[in-house]
C-alpha positions, 0 to 999 in steps of 0.5 A: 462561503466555505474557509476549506482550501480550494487545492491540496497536496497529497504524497502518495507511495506508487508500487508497479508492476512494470510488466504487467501495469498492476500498482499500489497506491499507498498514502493517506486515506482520501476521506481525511480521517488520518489513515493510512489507505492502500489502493489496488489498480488492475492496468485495464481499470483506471479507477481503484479496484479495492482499498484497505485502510489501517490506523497508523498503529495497525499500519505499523504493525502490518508492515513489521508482519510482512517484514517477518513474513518476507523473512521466513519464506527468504529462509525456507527458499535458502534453506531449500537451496542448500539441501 
């Protein structure tokens, strides 16, 4: 008989659309190997539609990319609006 847990708990980070249904799922990746998983949900599809994994590190070092990215485009947008 298998010593593995019979139930687990997982926290998982949920980003929706309230409009349209889309959402994100972001949580540990479900095969347990310590990664970081991003799940895409169309609201017509139940199941995933696609899935990226990262290390904790390149995890890291995407959300400070897309941190910068979010930034520059916030200037070009003010920028844009004072001329």
């Amino acid at each position: 008989m298998s010593k593995e847990p019979k139930y687990e708990m997982e926290a998982v980070y949920e980003v929706w659309d309230n409009k349209s249904g889309e959402h994100f799922a972001v949580g540990p990746d479900r095969d347990g190997l310590g990664l970081i998983e991003v799940r895409y949900f169309q609201p017509e599809k139940l199941e995933c539609v696609s899935r990226l994994t990262f290390t904790p590190e390149q995890a890291t070092m995407i959300s400070s990319a897309l941190d910068k990215v979010v930034n520059d485009l916030q200037e070009k947008v003010d920028k844009d609006n004072k001329l």
